[in-house]
N, C-alpha and C positions, 0 to 999 in steps of 0.2 A: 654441323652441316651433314647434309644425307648424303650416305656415300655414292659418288659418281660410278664405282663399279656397280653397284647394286641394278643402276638406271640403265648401265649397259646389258647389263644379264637380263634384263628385264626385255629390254630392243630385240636380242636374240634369242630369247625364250617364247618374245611374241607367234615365230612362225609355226611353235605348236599349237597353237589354235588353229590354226587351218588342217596339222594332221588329225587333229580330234574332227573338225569338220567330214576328212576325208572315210575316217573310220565308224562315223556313225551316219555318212548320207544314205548309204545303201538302207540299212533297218525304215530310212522313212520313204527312199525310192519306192524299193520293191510292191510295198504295199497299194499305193498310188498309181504305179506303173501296170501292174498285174490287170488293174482292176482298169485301167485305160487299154489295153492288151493282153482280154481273156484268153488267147487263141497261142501268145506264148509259152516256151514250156521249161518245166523246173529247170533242165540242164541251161537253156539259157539266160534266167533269171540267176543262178548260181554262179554263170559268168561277172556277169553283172555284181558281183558282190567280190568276187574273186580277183577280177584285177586290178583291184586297188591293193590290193599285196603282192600278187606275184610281179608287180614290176619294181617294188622296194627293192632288193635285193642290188639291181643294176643300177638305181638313181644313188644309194650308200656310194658303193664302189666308185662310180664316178664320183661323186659329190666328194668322196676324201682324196683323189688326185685330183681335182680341181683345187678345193680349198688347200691342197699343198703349194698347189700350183701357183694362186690367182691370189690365195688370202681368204680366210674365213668371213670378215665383214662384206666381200665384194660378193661371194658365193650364196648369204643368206639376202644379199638383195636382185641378184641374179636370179636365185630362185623362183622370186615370184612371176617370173615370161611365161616359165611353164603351167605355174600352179593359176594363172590366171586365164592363161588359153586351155588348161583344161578343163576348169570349171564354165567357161564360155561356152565349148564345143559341149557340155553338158546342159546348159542353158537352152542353145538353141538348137540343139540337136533332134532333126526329120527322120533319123531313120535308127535301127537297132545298132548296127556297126557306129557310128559316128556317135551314140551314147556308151558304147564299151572303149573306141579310143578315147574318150575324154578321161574314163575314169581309172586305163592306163595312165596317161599323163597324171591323174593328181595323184595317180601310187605311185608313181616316180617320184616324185618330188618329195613327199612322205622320206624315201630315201635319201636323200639329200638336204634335208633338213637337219640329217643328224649332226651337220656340222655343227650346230648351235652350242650342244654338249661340250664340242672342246673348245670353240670360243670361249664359255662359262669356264672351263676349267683352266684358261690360262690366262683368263685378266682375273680372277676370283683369288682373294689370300685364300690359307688353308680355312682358317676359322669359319666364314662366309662361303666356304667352295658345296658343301653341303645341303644345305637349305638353298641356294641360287641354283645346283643343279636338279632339285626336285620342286623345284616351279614349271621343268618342261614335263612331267606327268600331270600336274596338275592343270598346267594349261591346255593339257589333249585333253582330259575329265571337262574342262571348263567348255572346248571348241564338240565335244560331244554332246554335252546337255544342252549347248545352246540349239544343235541342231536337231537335237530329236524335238526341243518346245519348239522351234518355228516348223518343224516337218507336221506338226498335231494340227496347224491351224493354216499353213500358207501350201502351195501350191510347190513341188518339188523343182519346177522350173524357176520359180520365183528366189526358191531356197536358193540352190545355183548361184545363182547370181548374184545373191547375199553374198555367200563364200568367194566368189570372184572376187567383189568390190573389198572384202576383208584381206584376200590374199595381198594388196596394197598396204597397207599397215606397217609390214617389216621394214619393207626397203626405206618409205619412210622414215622410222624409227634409227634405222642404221646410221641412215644420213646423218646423226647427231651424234657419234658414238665412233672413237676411234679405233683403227684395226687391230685386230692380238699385236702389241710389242713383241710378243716371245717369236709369231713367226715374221713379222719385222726384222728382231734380230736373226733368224736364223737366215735371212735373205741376206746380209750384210747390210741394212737397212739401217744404222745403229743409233742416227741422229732423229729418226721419226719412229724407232723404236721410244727412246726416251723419252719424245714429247707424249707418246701414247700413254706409256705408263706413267708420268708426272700426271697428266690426265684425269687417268684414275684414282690414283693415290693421294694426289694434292699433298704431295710431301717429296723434295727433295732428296735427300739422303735414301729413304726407301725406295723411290723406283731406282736409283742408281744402285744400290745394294743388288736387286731383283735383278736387275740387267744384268749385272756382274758376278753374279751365281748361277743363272741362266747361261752366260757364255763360258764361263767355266766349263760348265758340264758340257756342253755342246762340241766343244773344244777335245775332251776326253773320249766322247761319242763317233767325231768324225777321225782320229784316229786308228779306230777299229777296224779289222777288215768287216766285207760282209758275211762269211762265213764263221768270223768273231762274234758278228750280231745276232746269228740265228743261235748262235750257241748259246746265247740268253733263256734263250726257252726251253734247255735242258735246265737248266738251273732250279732246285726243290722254292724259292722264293717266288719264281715269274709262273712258271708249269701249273704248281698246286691252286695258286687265286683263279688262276685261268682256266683249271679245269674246274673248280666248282661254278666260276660263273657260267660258262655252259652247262653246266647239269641244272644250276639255278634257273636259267631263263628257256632250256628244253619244259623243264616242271610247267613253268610260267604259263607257256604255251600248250600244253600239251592240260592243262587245266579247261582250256575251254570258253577261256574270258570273250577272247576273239569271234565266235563262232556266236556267240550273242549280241557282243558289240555289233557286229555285220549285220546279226536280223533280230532284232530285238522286239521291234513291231510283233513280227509275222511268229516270233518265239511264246512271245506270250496271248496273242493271240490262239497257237495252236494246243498251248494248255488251256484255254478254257479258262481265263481269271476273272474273278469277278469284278476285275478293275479295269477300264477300258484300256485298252492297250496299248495304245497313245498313253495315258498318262501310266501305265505302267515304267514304260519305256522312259519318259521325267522322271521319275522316280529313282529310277537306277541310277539314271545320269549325275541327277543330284545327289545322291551318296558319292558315285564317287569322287564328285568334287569335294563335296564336305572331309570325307577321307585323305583328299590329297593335301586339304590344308592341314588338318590334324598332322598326317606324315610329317608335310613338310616342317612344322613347329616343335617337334618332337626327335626330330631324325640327330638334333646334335645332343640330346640328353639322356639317349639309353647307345649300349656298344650295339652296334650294324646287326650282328648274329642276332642275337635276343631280338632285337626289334624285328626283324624277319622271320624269327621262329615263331615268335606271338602271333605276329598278326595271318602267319601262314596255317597255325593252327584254328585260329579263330574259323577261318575260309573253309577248311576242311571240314568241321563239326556245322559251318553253317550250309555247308554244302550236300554233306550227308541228309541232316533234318530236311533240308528240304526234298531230296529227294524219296525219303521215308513220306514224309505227309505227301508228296504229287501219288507214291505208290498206294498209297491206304483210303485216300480221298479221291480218286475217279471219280466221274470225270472232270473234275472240275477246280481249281485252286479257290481258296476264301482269303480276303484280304490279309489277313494275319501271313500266309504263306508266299505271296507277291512281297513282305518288308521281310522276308527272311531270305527269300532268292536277293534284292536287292542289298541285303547287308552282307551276304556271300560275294557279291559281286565286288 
């Protein structure tokens, strides 16, 4: 039988397709837009790409006291009011301001999606927690490529609307798919915790087990003072993971991934490739789909380090060369150097 966790990581994983949506509409906007409103100018076009990230930031923070609050499966089908009125107000939107709030709103929601992550990590065993949580990279790779191939051929408004109509999907999906047990039980919830997790598990003894090492521990936790809990993050165990993954995901960013993703169009247009830029922009997308499956197939057969060392050197030599050949080759890139930007990517 195919595992019923799987189907549910899969419900919750859906809603990154609409952040890959959000993160690659700008690269097919701008280009469309510019060109319908010569008389615009770079700083507000760089709006226009801008705030679909700087409102993540607040839709996170809210979206993890809600989902404490409300429950993870109610907060990923909640989500979609916003993610679908913003892509509306993008849709039909008459004037420049009512095209930048829209695309506030679907970076909001961008942040608030992040819930899905811990949904996946706490109906997911440890074995399957892995690969289920790297379907939501893959799913933003999947919601990017689709939107740069419909940006190449449809109309930015029409794209919209696409993505609106998709923003539907999750809550959908949700509908099938019981809420986390784990914050079930942490609610005192303890009889629709267990039906949740029999749910998934389709085995008796195992979700009772999991309930009852989950309240255990929770039991040990509430305990604590809060001044007990903060002092966890002195600790050489909690401190050290935590400070590599921020220097890990500063790197991440501070690479430049983003700053492409956003204008991808208008990026390879202003090098000069002798690949239409539109299909430039497929091309990318398609890798790193392709790449996300690879990751994902692979993620539980080499240790986490190595696998990130590798494939972060790869990035760096492919990143180099290619800026070696855009410096030696003025002005112009040749097909060979457009698949080595996108295998960097």
């Amino acid at each position: 039988m195919f595992p019923l966790q799987v189907l549910a990581a899969l419900a919750a994983q859906s809603i990154n397709i609409s952040v890959g949506f959000c993160q690659g509409f700008s690269a097919v906007l701008l280009p469309q837009y510019t060109h319908e409103h010569p008389n615009i100018t770079y700083e507000q076009s760089s709006w226009i790409a801008s705030l679909g990230v700087i409102s993540n930031p607040a839709g996170a923070l809210l979206g993890g006291a809600v989902g404490d609050a409300g429950g993870r499966r109610a907060l990923l089908q909640a989500a979609a009011l916003p993610t679908l009125a913003g892509w509306l107000l993008i849709a039909f939107s008459r004037s420049y301001m009512l095209l930048c709030l829209g695309r506030f709103v679907t970076g909001f929601t961008i942040g608030m999606s992040t819930v899905s992550y811990i949904y996946v990590a706490e109906i997911t065993t440890p074995e399957k927690r892995g690969v289920l949580s790297a379907l939501g990279p893959g799913l933003v790779s999947t919601g990017i490529f689709i939107v740069y191939s419909l940006g190449a051929f449809v109309h930015w408004r029409k794209v919209a609307a696409i993505c609106a109509g998709v923003s539907l999907l999750t809550p959908f999906l949700m509908y099938f798919v019981p809420e986390s047990p784990l914050w079930l039980a942490s609610k005192g919830r303890m009889k629709e915790a267990y039906n949740a997790m029999f749910w998934l598990r389709q085995n008796n003894n195992t979700a009772q087990q999991e309930l009852m090492e989950f309240t255990k521990d929770r039991k040990s936790g509430e305990s604590m003072t809060f001044k007990q809990k903060l002092g966890l993050f002195r600790r050489r165990n909690v401190l050290k993971p935590f400070i590599i993954l921020i220097i890990f995901f500063v790197f991440q960013e501070m690479s430049g991934i983003y700053v492409i993703l956003y204008y991808a169009v208008d990026f390879f247009k202003s090098v000069g490739t002798s690949v239409n830029e539109f299909t430039a922009s497929i091309i990318v997308g398609g890798v790193r789909v392709f790449m996300g499956v690879v990751g994902a197939s692979l993620i539980n057969s080499f240790k986490k380090k190595n696998f990130s060392c590798c494939f972060g050197s790869v990035a760096r030599r492919r990143n180099a060369r290619s800026g070696h050949l855009r410096h030696i080759r003025r002005p112009s890139f040749s097909k060979t150097d457009v698949c080595i930007t996108s295998r960097f990517l």
